[in-house]
MARBA-3410 file (N, C-alpha, C, O; in Angstrom, 1 decimal):
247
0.8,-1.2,0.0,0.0,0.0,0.0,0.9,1.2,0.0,1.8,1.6,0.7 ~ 0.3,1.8,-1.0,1.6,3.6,-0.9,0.4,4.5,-0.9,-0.5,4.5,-1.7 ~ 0.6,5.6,0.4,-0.3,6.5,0.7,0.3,7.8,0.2,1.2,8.1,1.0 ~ 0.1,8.8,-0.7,0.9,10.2,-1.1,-0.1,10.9,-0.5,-1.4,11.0,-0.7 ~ 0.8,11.8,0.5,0.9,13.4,1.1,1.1,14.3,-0.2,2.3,14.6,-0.5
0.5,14.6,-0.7,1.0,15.7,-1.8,0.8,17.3,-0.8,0.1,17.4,0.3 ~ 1.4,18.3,-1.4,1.7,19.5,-0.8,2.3,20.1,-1.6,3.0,19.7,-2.5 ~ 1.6,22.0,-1.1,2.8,23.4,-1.1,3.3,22.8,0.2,3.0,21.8,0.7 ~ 4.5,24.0,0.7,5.2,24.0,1.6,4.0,24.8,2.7,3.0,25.4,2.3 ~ 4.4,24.7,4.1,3.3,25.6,4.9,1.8,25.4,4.9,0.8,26.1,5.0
2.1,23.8,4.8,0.1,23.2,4.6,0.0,22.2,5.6,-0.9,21.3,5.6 ~ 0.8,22.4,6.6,0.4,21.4,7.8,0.6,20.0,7.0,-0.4,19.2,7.3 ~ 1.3,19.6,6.3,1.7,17.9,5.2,2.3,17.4,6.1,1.9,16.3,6.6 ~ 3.2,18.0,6.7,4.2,17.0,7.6,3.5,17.0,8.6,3.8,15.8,8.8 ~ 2.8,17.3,9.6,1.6,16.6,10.9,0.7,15.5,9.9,0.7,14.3,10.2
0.3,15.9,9.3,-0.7,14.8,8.5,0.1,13.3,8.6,-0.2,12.3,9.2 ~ 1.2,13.5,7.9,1.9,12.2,7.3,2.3,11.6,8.8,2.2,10.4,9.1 ~ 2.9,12.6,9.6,3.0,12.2,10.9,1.8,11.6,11.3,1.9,10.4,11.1 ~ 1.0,11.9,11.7,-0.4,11.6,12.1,-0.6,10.2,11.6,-0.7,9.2,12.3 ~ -0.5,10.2,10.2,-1.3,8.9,9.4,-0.4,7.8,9.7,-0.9,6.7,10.1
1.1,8.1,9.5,1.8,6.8,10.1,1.6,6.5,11.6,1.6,5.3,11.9 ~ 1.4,7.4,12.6,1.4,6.7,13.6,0.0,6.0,14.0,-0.2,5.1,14.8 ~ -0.8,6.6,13.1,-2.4,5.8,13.3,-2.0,4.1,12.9,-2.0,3.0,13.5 ~ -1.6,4.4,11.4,-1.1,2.8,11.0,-0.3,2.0,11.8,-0.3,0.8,11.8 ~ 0.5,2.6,12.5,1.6,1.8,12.9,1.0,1.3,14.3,1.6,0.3,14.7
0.0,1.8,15.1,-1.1,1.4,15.6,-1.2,0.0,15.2,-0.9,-0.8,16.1 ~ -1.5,-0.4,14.0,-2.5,-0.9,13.6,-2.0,-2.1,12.7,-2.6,-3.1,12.7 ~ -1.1,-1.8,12.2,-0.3,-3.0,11.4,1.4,-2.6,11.2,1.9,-1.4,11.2 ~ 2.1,-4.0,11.1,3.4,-3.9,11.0,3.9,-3.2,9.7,3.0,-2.9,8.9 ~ 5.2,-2.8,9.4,5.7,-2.8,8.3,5.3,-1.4,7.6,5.1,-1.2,6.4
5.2,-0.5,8.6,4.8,1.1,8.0,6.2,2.3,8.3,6.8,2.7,9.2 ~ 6.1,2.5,6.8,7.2,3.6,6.7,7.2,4.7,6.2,6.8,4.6,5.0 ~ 7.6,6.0,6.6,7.5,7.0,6.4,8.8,7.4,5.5,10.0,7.1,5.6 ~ 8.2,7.9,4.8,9.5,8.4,3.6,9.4,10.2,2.8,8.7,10.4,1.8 ~ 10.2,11.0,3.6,10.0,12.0,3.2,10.9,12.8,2.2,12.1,13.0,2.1
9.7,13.5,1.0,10.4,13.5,0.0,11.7,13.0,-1.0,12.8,13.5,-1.3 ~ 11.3,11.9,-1.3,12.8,10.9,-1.5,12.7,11.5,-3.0,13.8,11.5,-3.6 ~ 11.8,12.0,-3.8,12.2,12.4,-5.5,12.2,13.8,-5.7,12.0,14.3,-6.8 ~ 12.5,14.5,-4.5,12.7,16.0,-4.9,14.5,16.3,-4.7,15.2,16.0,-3.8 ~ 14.6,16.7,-5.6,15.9,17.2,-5.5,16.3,18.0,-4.8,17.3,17.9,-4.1
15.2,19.3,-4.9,15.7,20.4,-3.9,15.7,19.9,-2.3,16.6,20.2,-1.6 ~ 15.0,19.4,-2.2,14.7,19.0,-0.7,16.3,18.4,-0.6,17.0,19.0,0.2 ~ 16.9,17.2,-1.4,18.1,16.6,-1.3,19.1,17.3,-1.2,19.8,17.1,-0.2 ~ 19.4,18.5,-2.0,20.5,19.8,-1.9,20.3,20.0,-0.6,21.2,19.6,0.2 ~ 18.9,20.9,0.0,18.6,21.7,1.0,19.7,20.9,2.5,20.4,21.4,3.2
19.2,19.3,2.4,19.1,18.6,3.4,20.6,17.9,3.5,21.1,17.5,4.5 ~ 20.9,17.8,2.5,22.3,16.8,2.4,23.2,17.0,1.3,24.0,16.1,0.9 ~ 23.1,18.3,0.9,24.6,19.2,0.4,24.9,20.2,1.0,26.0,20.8,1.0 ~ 23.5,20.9,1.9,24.1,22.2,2.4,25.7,22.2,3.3,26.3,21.3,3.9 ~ 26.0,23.3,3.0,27.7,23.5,3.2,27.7,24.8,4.4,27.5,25.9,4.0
28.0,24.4,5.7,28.0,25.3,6.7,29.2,25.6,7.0,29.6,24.5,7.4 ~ 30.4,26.5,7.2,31.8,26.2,7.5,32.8,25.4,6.9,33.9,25.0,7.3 ~ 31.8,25.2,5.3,33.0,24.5,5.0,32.8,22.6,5.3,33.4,21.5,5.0 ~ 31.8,23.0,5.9,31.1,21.3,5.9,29.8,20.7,5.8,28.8,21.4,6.0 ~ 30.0,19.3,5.2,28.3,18.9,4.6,27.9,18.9,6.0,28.6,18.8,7.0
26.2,19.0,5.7,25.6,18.6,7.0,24.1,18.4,6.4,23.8,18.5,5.2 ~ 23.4,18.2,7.1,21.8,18.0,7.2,20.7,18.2,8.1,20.9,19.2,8.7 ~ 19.9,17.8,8.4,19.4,18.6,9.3,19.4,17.7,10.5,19.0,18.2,11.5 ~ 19.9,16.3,10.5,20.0,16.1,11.4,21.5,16.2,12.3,21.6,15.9,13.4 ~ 22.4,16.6,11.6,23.4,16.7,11.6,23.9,17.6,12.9,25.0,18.0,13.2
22.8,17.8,13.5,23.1,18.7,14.6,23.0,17.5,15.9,23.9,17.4,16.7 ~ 22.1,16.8,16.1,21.7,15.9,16.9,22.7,14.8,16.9,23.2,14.3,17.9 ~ 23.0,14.2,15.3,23.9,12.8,15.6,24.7,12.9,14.2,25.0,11.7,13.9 ~ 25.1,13.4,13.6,26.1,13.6,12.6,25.7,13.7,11.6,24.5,13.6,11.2 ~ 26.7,14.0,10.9,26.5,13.6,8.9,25.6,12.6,8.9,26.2,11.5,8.9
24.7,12.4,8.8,24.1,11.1,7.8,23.3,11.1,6.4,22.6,12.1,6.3 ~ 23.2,10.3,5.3,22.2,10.0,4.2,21.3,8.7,4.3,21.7,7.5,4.4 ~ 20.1,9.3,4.3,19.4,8.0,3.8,19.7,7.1,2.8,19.5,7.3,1.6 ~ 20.1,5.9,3.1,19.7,5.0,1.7,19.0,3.9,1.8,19.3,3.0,2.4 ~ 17.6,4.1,0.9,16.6,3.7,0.6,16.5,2.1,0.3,16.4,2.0,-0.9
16.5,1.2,0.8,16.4,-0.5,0.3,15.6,-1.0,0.8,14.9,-0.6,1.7 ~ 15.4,-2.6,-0.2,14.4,-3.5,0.0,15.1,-4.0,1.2,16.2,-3.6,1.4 ~ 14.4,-5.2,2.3,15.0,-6.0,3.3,14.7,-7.4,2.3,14.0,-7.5,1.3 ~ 15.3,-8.3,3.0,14.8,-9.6,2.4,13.3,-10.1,2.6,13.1,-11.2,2.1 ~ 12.4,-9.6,3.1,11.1,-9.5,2.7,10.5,-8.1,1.8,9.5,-7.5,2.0
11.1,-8.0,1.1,10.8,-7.0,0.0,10.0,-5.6,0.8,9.0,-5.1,0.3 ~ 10.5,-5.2,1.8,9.8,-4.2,2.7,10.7,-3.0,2.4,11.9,-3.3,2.2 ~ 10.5,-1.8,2.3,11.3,-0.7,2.0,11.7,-0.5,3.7,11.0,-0.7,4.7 ~ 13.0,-0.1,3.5,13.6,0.7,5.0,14.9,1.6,4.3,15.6,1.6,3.3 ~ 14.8,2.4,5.2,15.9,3.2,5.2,17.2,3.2,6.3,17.0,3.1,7.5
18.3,3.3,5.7,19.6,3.2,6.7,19.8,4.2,6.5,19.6,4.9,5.5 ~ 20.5,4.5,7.8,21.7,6.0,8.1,23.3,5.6,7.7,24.0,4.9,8.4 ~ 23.6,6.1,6.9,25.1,6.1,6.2,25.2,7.1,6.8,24.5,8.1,6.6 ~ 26.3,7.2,7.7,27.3,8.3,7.9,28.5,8.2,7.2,29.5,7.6,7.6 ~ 28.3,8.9,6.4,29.7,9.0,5.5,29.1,10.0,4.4,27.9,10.1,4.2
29.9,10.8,3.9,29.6,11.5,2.5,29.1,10.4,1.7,29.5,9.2,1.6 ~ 27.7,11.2,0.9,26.6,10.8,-0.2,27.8,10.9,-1.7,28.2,12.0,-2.1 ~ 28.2,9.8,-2.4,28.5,9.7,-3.4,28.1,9.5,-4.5,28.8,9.8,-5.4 ~ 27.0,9.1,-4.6,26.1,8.4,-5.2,25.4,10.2,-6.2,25.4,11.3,-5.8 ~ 25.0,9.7,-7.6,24.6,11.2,-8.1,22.7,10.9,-7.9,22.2,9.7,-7.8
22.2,11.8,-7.9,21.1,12.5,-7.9,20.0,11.4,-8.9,19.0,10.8,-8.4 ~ 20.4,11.3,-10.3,19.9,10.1,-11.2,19.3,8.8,-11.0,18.2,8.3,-11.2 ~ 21.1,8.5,-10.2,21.1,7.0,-9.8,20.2,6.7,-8.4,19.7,5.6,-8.1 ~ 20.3,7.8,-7.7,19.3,7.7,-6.5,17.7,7.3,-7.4,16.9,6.3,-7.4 ~ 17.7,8.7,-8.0,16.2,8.5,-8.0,16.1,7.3,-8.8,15.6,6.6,-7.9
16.2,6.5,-9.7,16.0,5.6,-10.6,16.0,4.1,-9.4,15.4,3.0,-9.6 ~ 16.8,4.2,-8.3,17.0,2.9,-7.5,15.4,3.0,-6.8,14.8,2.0,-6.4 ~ 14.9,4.5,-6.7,14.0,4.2,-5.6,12.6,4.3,-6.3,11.6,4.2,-5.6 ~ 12.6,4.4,-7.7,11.2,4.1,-8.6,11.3,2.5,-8.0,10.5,2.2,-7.2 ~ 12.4,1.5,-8.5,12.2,0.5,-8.4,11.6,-0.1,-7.5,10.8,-0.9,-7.6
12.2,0.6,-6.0,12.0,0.6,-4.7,10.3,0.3,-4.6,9.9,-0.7,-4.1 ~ 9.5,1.2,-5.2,8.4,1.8,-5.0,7.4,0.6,-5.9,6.3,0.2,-5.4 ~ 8.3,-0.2,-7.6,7.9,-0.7,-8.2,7.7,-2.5,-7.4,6.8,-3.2,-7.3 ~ 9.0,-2.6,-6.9,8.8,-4.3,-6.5,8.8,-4.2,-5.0,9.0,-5.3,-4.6 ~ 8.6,-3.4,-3.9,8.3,-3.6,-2.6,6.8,-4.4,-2.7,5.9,-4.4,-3.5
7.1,-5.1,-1.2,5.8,-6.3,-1.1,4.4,-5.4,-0.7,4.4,-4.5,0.1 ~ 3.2,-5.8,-1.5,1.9,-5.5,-1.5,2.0,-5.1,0.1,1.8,-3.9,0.1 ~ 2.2,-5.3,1.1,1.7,-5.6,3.1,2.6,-4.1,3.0,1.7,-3.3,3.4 ~ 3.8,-3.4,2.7,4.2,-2.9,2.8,4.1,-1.5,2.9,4.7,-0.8,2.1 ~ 3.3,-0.7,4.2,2.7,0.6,3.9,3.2,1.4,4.2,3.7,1.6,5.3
3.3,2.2,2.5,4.5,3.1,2.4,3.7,4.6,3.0,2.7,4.6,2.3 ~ 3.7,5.6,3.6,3.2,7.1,3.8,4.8,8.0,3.2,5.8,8.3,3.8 ~ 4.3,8.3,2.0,5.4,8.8,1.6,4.9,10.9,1.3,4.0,11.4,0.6 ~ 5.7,11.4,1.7,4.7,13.0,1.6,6.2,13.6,0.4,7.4,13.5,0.4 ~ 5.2,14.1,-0.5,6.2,15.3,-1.6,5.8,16.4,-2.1,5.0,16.1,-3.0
6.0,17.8,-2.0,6.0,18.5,-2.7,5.7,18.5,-4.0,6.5,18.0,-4.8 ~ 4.4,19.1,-4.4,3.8,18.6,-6.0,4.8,19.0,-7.1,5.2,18.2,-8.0 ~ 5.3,20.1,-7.1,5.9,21.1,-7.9,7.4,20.3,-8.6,7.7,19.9,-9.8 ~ 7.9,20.3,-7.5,9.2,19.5,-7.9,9.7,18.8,-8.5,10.8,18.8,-9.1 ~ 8.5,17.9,-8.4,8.7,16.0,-9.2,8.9,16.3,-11.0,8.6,17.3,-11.7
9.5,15.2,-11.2,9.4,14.8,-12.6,8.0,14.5,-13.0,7.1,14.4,-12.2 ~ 7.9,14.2,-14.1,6.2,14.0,-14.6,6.1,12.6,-14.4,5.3,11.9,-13.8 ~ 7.2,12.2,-15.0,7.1,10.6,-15.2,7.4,9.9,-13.7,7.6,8.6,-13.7 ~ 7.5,10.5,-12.2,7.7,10.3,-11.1,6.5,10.5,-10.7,6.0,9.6,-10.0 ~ 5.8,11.6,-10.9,4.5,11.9,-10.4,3.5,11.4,-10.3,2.7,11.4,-9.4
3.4,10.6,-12.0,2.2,10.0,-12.4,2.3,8.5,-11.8,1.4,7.8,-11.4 ~ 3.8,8.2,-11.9,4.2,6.8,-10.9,3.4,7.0,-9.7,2.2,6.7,-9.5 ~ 3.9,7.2,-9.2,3.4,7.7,-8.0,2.0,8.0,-7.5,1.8,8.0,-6.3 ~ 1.3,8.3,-8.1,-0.5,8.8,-8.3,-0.6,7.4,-9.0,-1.3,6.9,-8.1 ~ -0.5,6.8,-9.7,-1.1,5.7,-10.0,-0.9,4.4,-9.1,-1.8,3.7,-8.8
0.6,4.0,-8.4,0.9,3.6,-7.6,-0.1,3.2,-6.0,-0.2,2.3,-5.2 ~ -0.6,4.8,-6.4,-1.0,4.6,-5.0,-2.3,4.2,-4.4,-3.2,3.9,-5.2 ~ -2.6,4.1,-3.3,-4.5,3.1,-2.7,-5.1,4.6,-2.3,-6.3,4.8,-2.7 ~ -4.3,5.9,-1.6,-4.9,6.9,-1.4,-3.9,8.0,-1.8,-2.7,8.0,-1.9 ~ -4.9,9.3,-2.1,-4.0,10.6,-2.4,-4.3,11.4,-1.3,-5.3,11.2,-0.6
-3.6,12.0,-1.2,-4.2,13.6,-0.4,-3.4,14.4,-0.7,-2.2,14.2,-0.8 ~ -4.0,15.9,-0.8,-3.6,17.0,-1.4,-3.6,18.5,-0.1,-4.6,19.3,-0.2 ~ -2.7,18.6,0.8,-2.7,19.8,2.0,-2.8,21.0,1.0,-2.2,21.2,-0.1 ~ -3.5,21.9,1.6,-3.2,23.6,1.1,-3.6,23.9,2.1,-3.9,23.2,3.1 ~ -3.8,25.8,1.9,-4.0,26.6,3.0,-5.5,27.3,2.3,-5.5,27.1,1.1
-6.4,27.8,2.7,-6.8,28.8,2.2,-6.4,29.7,2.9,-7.1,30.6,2.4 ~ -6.0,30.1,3.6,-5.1,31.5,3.7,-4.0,31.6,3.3,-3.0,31.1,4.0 ~ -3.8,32.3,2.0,-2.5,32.2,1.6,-1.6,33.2,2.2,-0.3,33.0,2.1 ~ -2.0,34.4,2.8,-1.3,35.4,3.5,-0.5,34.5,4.4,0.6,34.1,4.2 ~ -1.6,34.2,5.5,-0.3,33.0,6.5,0.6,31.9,5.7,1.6,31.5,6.2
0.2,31.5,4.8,1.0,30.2,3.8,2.6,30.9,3.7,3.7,30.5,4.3 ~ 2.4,32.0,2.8,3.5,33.2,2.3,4.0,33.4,3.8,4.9,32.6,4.0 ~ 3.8,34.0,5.0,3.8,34.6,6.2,5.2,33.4,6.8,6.4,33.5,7.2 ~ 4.1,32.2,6.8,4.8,31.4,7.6,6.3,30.5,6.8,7.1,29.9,7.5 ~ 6.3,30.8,5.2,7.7,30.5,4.8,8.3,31.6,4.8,9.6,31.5,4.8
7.8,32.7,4.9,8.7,33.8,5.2,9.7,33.7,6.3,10.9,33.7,6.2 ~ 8.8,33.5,7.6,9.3,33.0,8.6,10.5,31.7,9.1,11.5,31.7,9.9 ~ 9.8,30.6,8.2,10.9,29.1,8.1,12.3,29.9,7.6,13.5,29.9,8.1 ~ 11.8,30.6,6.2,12.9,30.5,5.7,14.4,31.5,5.8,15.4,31.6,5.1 ~ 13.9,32.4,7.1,14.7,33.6,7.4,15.0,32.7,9.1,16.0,33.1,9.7
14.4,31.9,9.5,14.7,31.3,11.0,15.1,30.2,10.8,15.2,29.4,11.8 ~ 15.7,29.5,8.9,16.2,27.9,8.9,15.7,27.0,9.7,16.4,26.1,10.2 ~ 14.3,27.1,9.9,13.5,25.9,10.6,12.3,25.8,10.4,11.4,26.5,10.8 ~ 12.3,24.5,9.1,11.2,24.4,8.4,10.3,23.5,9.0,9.2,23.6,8.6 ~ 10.5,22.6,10.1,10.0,21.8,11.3,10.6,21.7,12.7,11.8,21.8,13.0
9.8,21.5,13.3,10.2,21.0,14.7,9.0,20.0,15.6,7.7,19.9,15.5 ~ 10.2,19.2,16.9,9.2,18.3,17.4,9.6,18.7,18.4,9.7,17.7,19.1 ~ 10.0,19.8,19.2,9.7,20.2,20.6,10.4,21.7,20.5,10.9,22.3,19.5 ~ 10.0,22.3,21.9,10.2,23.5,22.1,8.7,24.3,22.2,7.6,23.9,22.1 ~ 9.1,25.5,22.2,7.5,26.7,22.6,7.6,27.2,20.7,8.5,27.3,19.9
6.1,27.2,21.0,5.9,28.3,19.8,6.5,29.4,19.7,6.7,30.0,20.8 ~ 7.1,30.2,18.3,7.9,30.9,18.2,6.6,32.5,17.9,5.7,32.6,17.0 ~ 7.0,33.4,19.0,6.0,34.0,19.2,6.2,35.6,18.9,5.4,36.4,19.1 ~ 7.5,35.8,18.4,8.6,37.4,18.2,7.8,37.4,17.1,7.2,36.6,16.4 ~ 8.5,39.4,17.0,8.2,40.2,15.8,9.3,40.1,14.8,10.5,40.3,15.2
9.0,39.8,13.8,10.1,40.2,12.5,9.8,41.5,11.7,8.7,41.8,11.3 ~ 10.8,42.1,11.6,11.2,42.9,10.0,11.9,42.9,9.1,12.9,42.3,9.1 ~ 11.5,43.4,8.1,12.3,43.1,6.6,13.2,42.2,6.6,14.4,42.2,6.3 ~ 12.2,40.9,7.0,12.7,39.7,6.3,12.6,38.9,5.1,13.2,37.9,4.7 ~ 11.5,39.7,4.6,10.5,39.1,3.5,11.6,39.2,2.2,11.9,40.2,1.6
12.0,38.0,1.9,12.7,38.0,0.1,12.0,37.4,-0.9,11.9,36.3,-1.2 ~ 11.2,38.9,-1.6,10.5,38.5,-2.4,11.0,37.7,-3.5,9.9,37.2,-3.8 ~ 11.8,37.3,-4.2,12.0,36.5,-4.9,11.3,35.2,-4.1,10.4,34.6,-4.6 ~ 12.0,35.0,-3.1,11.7,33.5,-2.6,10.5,33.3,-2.6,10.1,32.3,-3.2 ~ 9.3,34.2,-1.6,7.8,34.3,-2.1,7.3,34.2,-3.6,6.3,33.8,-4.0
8.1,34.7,-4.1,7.5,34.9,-5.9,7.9,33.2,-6.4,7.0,32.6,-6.9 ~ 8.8,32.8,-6.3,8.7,31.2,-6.2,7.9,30.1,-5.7,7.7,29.1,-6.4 ~ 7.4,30.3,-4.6,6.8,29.9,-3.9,5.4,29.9,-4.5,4.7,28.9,-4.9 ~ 5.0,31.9,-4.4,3.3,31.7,-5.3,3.6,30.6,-6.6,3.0,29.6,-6.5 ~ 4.6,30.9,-7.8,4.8,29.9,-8.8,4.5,28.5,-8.4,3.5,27.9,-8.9
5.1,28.0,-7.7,4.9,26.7,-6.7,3.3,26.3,-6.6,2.8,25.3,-7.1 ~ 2.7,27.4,-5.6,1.3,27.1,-5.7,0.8,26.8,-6.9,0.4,25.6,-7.1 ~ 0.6,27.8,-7.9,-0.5,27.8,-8.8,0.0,26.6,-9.8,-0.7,26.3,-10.7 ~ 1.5,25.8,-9.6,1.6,25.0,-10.7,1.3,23.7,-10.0,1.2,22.7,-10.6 ~ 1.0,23.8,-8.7,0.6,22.2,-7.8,-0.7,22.5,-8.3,-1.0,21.8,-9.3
-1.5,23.3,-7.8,-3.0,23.3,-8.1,-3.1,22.9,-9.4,-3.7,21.9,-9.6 ~ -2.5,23.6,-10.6,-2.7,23.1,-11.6,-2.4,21.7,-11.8,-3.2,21.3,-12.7 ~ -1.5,20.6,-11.4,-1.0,19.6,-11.8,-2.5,18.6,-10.7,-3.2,17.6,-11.1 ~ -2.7,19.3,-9.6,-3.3,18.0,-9.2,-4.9,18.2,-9.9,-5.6,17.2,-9.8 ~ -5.3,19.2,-10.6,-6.6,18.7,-11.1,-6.7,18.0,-12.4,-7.7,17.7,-13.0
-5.3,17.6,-12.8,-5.3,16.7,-13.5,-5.1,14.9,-12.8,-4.7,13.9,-13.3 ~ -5.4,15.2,-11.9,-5.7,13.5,-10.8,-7.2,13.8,-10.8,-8.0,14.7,-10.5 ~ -7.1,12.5,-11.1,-9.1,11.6,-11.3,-9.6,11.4,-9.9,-10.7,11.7,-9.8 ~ -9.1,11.1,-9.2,-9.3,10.8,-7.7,-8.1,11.2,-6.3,-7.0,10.9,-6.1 ~ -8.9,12.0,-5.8,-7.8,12.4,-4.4,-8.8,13.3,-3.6,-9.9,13.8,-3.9
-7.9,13.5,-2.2,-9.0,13.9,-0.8,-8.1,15.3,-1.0,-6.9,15.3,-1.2 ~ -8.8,16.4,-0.8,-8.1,17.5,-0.5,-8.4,18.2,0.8,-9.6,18.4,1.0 ~ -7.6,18.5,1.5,-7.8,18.8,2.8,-7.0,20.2,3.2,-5.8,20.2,2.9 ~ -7.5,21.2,3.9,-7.1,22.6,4.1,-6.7,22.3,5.7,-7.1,21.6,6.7 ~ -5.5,23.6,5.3,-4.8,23.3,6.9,-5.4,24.0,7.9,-5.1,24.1,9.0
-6.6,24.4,7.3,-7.4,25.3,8.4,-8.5,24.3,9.3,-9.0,24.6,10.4 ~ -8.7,22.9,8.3,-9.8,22.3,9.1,-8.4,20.9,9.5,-8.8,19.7,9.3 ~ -7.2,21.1,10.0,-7.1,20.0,10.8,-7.0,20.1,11.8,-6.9,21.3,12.1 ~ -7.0,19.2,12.9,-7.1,18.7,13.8,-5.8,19.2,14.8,-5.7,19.6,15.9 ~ -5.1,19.0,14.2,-3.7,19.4,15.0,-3.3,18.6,16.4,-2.4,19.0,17.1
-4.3,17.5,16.8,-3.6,17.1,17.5,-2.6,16.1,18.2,-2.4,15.0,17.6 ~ -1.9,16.4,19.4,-0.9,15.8,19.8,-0.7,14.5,19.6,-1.7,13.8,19.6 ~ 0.4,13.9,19.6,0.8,12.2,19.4,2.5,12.4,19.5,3.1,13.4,19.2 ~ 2.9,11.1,19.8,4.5,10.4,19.9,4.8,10.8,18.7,4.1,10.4,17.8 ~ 5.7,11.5,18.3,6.4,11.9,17.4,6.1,13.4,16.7,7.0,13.8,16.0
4.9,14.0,16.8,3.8,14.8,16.2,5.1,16.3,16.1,5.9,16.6,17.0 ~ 5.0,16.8,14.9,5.9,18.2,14.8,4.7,19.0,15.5,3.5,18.8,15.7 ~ 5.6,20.2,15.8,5.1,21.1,16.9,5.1,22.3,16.3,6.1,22.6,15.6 ~ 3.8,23.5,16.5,3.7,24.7,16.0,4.6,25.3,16.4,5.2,25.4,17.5 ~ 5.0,26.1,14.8,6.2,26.4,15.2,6.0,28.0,15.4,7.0,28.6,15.7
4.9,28.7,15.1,5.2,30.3,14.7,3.1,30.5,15.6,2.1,30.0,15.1 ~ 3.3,31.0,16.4,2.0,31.5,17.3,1.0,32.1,15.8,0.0,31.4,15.8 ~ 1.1,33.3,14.6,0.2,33.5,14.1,1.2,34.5,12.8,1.3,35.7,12.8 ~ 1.8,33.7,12.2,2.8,34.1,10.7,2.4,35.2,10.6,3.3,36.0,10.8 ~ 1.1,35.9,10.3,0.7,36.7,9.6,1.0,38.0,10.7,1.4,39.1,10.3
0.8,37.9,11.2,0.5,38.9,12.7,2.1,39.3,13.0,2.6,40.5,13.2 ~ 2.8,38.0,13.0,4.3,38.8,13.7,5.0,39.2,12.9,6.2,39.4,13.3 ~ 4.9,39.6,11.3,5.4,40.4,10.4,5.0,42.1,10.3,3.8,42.4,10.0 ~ 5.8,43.0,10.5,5.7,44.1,10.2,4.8,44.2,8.9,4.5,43.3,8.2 ~ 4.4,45.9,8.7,3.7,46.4,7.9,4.9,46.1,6.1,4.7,45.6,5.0
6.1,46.7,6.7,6.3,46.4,5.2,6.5,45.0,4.6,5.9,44.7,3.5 ~ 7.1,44.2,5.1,6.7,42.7,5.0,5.4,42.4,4.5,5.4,41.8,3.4 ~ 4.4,42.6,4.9,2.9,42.4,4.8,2.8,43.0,3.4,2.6,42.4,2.4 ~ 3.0,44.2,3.4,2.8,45.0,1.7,3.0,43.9,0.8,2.2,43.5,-0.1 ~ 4.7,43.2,1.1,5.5,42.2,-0.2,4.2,41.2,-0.7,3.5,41.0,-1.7
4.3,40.7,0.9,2.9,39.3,0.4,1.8,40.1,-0.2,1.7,39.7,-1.3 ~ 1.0,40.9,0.0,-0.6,41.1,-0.6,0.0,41.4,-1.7,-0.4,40.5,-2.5 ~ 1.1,42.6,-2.7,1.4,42.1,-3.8,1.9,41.5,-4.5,2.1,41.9,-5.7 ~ 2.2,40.1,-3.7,2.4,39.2,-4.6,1.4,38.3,-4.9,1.4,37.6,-5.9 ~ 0.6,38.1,-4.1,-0.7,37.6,-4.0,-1.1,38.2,-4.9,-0.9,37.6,-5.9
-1.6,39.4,-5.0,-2.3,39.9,-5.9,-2.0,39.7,-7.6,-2.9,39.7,-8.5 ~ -0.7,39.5,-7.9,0.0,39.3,-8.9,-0.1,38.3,-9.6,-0.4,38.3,-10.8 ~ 0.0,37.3,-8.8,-0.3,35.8,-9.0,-1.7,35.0,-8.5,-1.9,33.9,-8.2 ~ -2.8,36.6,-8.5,-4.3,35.8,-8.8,-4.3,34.8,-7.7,-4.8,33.8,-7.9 ~ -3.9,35.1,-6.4,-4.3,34.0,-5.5,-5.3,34.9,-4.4,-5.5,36.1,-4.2
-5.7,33.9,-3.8,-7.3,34.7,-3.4,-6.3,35.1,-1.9,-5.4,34.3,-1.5 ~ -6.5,36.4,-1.3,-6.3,37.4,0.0,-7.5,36.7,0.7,-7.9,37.0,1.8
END
């Protein structure tokens, strides 16, 4: 069974996928979470970034260098190992080992795998959407806070977290509109790509649930929209406005 999280960034995807694996794993053996394994950018962001002169990732603060690498076990079940060592391996040869991955893993094997719509290759996408027993598709209808809250990730390098207080300060002129004007691009080309899927659940991060469980990421920003100054605020409404997304 492969369940796709589809997502923008700032759509509450990662509580969900959290959420749904730990419901499953409840419930039956052999459930694995796999986050964005066919986006590239995510792969640069997470396991080329260069801090001092050294690779690192994001877990690399807690327990070292490590890379995922994606394999069958001898019951054809997907797992992932921690390699600590520099990623040698190119970008290609990854993604092509782990179509496979996706193609001959055993039927019992429930995969909750969450990706960024935008990113994928076509020919990964539709894999993947046809592949799968369920879809689901996170957004926001508030795109102010959507914009708000990557504004925020992406000037405070912390696009998740599983503990600590809500981050509750004022910012200024943090807003890079380029990166927002990417981002709107991002939206309106997921929306476009997912109404070409025949079947899928679409769910707004406004009607979830948000609640707590073992493992569950944690709110990370008290109200995005609110703790940005006036000129910040200006950037987002016109870019919103530009790119036709509803205020």
């Amino acid at each position: 069974m492969l369940i796709n999280i589809w997502s923008t960034p700032r759509t509450g995807s990662n509580w969900l996928s959290f959420f749904l694996k730990n419901q499953l794993s409840s419930r039956y053996k052999n459930v694995v979470f796999l986050s964005e394994p066919f986006n590239p950018y995510h792969h640069k962001m997470y396991y080329e970034l260069k801090l001092n002169g050294e690779l690192v990732n994001h877990s690399s603060y807690s327990e070292g260098l490590f890379w995922l690498d994606y394999k069958l076990d001898e019951k054809n079940n997907i797992s992932a190992e921690k390699k600590y060592e520099i990623n040698t391996l190119d970008w290609h040869s990854m993604v092509r080992n782990r179509k496979n991955l996706i193609l001959e893993k055993n039927d019992e094997n429930i995969v909750v795998m969450h990706n960024h719509v935008s990113p994928l290759d076509e020919d990964i996408f539709l894999l993947l959407i046809n592949q799968a027993t369920h879809n689901y598709y996170t957004y926001r209808k508030d795109k102010r806070n959507q914009l708000a809250s990557y504004a925020l990730a992406y000037h405070t390098k912390n696009f998740i977290k599983f503990s600590g207080d809500t981050n509750e300060g004022q910012y200024s002129h943090i807003v890079k509109r380029e990166v927002l004007e990417d981002l709107c691009l991002r939206i309106t080309e997921s929306e476009k790509r997912m109404q070409s899927v025949l079947k899928y659940l679409k769910i707004a991060y406004e009607d979830m649930s948000f609640v707590d469980f073992p493992s569950a990421p944690v709110k990370q920003f008290k109200n995005s929209w609110e703790q940005l100054q006036s000129e910040d605020k200006t950037i987002i409404d016109e870019l919103l406005l530009a790119h036709k997304l509803v205020l």
